[in-house]
KEKOLGU-780764 format. One line per 4 residues: their letters; for each residue x, y, z of N, C-alpha, C, O. Coordinates in nm, 2 decimals, padded with zeros to 4 digits. Layout:
<sites>
A) X Y Z X Y Z X Y Z X Y Z ~ ...
</sites>
This chain:
<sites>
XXXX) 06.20 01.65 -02.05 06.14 01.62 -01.92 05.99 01.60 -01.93 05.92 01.68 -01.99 ~ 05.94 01.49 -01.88 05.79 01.46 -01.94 05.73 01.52 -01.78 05.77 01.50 -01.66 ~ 05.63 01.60 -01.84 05.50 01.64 -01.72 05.41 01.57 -01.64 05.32 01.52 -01.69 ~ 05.43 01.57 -01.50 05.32 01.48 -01.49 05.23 01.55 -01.41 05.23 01.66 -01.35
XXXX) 05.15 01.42 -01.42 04.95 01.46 -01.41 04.90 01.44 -01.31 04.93 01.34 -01.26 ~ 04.78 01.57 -01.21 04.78 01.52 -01.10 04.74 01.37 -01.09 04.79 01.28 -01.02 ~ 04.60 01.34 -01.22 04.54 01.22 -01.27 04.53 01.21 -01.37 04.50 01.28 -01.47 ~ 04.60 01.02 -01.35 04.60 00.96 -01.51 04.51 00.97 -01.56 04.41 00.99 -01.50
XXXX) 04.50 00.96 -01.70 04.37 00.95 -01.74 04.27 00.89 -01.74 04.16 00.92 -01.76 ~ 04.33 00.72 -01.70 04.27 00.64 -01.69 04.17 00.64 -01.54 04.07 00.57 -01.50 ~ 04.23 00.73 -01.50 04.16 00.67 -01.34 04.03 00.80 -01.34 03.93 00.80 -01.27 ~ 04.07 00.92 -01.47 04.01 01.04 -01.44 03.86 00.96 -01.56 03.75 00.96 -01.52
XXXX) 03.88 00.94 -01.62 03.79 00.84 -01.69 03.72 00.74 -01.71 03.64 00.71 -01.80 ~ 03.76 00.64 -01.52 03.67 00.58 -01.44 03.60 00.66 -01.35 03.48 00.65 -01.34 ~ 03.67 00.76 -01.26 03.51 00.87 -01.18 03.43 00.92 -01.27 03.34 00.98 -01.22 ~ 03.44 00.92 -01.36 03.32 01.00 -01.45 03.25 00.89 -01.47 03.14 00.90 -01.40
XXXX) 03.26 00.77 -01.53 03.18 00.68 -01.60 03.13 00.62 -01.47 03.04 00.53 -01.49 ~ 03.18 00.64 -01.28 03.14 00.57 -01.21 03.00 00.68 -01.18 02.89 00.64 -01.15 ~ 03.05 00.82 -01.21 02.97 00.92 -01.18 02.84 00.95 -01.28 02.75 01.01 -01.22 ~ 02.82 00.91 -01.39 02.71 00.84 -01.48 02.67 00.76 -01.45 02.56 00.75 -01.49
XXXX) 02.70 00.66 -01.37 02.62 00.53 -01.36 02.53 00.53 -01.22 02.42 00.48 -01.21 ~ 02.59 00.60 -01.12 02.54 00.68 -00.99 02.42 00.74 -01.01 02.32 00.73 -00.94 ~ 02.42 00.80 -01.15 02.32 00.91 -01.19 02.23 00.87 -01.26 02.12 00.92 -01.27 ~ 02.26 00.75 -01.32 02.14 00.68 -01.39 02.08 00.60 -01.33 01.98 00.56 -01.37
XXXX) 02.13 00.54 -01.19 02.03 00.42 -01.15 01.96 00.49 -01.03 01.87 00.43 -00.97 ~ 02.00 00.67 -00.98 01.90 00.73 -00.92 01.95 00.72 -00.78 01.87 00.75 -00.68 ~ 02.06 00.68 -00.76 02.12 00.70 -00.60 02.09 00.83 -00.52 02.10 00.85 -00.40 ~ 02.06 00.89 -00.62 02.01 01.08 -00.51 01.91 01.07 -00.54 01.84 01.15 -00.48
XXXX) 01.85 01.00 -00.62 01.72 01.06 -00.65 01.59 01.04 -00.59 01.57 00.95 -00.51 ~ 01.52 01.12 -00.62 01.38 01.15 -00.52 01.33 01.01 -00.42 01.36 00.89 -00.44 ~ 01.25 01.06 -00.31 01.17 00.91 -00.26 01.06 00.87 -00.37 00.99 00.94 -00.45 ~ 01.07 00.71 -00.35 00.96 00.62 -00.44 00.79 00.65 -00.38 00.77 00.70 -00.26
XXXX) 00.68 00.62 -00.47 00.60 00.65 -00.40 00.56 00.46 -00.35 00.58 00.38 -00.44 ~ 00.51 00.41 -00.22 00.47 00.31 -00.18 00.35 00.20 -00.24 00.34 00.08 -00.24 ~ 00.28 00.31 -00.30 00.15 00.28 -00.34 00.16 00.16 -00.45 00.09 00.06 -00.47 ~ 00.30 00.24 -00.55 00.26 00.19 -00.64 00.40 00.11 -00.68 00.45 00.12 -00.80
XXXX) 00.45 00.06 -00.58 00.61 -00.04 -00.61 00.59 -00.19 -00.62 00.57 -00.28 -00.54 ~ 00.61 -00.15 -00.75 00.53 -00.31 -00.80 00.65 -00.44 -00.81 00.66 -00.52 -00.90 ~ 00.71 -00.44 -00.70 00.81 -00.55 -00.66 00.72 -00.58 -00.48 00.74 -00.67 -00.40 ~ 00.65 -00.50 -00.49 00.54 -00.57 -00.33 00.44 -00.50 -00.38 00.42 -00.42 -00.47
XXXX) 00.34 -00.60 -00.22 00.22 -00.62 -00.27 00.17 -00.61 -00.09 00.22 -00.66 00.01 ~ 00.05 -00.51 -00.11 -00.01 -00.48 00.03 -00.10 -00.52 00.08 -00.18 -00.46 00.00 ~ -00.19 -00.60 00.16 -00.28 -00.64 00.19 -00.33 -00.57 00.35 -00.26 -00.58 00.45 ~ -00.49 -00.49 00.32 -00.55 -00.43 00.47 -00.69 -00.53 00.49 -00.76 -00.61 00.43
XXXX) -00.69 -00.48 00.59 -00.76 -00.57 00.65 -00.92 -00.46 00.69 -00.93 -00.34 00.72 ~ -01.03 -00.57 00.69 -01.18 -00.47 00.70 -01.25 -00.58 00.74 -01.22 -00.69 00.70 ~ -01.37 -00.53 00.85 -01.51 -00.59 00.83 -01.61 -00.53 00.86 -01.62 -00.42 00.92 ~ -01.70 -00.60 00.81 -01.86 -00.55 00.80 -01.99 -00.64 00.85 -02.00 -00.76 00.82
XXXX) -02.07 -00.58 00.92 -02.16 -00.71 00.92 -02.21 -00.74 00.81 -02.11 -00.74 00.74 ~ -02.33 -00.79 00.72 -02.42 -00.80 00.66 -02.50 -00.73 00.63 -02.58 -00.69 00.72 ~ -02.54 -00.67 00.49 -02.60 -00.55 00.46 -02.55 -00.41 00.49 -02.61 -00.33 00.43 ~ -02.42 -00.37 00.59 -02.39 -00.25 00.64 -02.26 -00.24 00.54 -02.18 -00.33 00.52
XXXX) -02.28 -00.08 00.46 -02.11 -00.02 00.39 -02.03 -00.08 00.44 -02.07 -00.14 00.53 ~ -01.91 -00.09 00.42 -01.79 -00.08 00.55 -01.77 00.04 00.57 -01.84 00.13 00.52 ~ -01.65 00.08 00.66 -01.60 00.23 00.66 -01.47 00.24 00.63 -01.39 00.25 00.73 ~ -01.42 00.25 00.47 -01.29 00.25 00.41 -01.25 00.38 00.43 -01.30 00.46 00.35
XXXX) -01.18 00.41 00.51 -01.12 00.53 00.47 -00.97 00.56 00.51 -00.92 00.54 00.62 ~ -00.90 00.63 00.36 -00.78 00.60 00.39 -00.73 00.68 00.52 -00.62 00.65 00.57 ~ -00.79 00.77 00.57 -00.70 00.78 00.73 -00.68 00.65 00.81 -00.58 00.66 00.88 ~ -00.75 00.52 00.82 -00.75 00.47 00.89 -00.58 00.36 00.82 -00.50 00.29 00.89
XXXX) -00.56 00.37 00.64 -00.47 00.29 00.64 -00.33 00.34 00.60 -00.23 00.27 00.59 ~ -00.34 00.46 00.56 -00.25 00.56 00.52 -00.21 00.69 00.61 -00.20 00.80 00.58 ~ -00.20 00.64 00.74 -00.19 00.78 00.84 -00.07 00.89 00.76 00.03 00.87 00.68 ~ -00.12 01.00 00.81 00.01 01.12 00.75 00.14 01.14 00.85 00.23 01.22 00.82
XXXX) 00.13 01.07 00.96 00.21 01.09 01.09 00.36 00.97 01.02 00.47 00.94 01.08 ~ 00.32 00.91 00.89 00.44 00.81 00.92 00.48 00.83 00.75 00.40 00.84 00.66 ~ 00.63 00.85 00.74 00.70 00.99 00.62 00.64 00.92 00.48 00.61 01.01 00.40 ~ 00.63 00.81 00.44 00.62 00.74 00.33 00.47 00.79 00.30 00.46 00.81 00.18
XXXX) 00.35 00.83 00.37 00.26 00.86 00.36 00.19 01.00 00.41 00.08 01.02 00.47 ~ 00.28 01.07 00.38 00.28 01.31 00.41 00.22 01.32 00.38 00.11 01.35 00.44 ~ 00.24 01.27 00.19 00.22 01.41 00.06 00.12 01.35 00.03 00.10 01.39 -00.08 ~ 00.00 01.25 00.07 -00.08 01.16 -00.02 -00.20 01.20 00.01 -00.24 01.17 00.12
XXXX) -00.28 01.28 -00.10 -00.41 01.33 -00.10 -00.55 01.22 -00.05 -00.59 01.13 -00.12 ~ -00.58 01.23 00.03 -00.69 01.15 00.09 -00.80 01.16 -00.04 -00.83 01.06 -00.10 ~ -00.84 01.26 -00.07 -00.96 01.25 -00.21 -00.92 01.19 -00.32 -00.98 01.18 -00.43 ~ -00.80 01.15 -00.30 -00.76 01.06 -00.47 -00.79 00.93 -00.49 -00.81 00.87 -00.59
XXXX) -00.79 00.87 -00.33 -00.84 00.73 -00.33 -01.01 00.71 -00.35 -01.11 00.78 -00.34 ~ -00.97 00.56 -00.39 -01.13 00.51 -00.42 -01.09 00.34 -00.41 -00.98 00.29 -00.43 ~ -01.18 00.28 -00.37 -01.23 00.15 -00.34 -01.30 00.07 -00.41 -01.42 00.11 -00.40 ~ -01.30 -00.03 -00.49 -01.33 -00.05 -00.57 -01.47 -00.16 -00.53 -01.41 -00.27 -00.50
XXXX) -01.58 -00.17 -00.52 -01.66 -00.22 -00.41 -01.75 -00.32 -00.51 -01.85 -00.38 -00.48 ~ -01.68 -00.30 -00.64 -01.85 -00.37 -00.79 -01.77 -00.57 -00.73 -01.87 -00.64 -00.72 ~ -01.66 -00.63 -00.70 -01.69 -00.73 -00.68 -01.73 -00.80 -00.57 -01.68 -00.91 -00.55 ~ -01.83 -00.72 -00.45 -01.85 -00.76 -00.32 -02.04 -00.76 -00.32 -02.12 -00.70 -00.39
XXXX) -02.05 -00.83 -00.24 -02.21 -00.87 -00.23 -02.20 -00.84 -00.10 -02.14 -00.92 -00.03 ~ -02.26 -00.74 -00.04 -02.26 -00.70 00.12 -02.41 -00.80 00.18 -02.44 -00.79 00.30 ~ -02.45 -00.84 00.13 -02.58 -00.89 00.16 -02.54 -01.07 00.19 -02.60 -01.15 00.26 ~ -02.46 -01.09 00.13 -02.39 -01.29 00.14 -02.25 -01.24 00.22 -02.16 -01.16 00.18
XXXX) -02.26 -01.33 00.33 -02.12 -01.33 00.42 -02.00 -01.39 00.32 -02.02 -01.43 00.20 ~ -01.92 -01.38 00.38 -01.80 -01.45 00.28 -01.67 -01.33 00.29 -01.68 -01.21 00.33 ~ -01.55 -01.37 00.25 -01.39 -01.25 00.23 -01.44 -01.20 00.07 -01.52 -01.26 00.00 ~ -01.38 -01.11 00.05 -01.39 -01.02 -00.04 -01.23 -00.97 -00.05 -01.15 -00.96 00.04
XXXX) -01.20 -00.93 -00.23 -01.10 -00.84 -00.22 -01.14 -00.75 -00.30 -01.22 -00.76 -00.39 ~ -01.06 -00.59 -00.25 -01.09 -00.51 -00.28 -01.01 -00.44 -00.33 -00.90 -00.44 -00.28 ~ -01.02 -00.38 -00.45 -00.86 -00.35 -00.51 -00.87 -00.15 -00.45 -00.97 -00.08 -00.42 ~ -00.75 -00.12 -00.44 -00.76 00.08 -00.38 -00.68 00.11 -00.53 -00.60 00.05 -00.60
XXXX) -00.74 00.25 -00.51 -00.73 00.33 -00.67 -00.63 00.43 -00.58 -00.63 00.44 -00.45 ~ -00.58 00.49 -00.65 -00.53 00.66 -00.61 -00.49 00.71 -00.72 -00.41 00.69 -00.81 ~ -00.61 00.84 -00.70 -00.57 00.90 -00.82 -00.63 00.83 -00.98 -00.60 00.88 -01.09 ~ -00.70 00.73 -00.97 -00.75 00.66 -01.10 -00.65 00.53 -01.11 -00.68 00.43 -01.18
XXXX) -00.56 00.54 -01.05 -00.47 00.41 -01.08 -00.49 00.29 -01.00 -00.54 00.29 -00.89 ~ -00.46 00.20 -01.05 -00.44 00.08 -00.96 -00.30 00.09 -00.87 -00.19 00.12 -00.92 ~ -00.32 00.07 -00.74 -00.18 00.05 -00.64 -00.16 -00.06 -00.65 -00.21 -00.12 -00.75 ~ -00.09 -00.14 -00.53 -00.04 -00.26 -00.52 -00.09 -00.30 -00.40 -00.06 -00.41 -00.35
XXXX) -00.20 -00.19 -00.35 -00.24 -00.25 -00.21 -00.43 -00.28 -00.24 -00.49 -00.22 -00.33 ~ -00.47 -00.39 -00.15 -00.60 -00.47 -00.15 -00.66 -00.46 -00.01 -00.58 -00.42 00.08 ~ -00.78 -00.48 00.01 -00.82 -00.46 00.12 -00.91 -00.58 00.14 -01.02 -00.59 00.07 ~ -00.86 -00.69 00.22 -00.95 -00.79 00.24 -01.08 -00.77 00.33 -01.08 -00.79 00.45
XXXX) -01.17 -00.74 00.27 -01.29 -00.72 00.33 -01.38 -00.87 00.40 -01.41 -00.96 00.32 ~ -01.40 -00.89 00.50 -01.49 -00.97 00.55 -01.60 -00.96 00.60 -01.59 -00.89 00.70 ~ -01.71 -00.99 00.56 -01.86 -00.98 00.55 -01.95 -01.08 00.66 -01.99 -01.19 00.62 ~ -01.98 -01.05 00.77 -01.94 -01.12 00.85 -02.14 -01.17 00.88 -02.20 -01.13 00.78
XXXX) -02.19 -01.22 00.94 -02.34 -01.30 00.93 -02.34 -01.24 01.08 -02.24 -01.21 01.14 ~ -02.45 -01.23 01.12 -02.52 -01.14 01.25 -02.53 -01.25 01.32 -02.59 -01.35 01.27 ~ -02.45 -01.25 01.47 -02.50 -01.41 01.57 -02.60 -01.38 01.61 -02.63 -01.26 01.63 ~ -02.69 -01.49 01.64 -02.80 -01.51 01.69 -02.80 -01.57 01.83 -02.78 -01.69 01.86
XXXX) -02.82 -01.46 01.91 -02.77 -01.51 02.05 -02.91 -01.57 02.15 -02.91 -01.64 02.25 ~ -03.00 -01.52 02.08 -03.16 -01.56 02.12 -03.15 -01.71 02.19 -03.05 -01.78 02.15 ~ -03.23 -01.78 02.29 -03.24 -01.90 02.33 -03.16 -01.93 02.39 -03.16 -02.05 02.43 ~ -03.05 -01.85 02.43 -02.93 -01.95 02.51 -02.91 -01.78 02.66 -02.82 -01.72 02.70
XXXX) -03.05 -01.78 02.70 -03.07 -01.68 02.76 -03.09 -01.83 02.87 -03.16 -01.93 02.86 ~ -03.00 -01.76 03.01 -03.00 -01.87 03.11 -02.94 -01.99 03.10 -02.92 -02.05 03.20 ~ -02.89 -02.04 02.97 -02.84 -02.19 03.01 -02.67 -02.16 02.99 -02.58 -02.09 02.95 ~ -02.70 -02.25 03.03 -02.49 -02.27 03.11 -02.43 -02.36 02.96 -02.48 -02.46 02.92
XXX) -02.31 -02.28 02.91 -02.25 -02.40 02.86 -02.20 -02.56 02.90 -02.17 -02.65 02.82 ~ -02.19 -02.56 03.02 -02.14 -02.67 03.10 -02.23 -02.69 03.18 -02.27 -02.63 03.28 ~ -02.32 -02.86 03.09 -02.42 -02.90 03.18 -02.39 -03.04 03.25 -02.48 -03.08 03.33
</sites>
């Protein structure tokens, strides 16, 4: 009388190899960090007038109120500021560091020229 099995072997030797493959491509595994998922690419937005710093700071682009952005040390970032001339209007890009690294996110900085509103004291645009 031949015995039988609760599972063939065959089938008991596809959950395993399905249960390795599960494990290697990280289906439980930890959250990604955003910063640095280099299948995208982040672009923030800034301006400044002319001759004034800007005021980069990651509270304003990394809030901690939204989950992807908890655990992220505000003192790790840095702004990378050596390709901008604050003195000549013009867009600027800015690359952000965390931690010493390069992320995937840029900060288009805009440099903007002071209007000169002088002379147009009293006159109507529609003459």
């Amino acid at each position: 009388m031949k015995k039988r099995r609760f599972l063939p072997q065959t089938l008991l030797g596809g959950l395993v190899l399905l249960a390795v493959i599960l494990a290697a491509i990280g289906l439980g595994g930890g959250k990604k960090n955003p910063l640095f998922d280099r299948n995208s690419s982040v672009t923030l937005y800034a301006a400044t007038p002319v001759g004034k710093e800007p005021d980069l700071s990651p509270e304003t682009y990394f809030p901690r109120d939204e989950e992807e952005y908890e655990d992220l040390d505000y003192g790790k970032f840095t702004f990378d500021l050596a390709g901008c001339d604050l003195d000549v209007p013009g867009t600027y890009e800015i690359p952000v560091y965390y931690g010493g690294e390069r992320t995937v996110c840029t900060v288009e900085l805009e440099v903007t020229a002071p209007v000169d509103l002088t002379g147009f004291e009293g006159q109507s645009v529609r003459q």
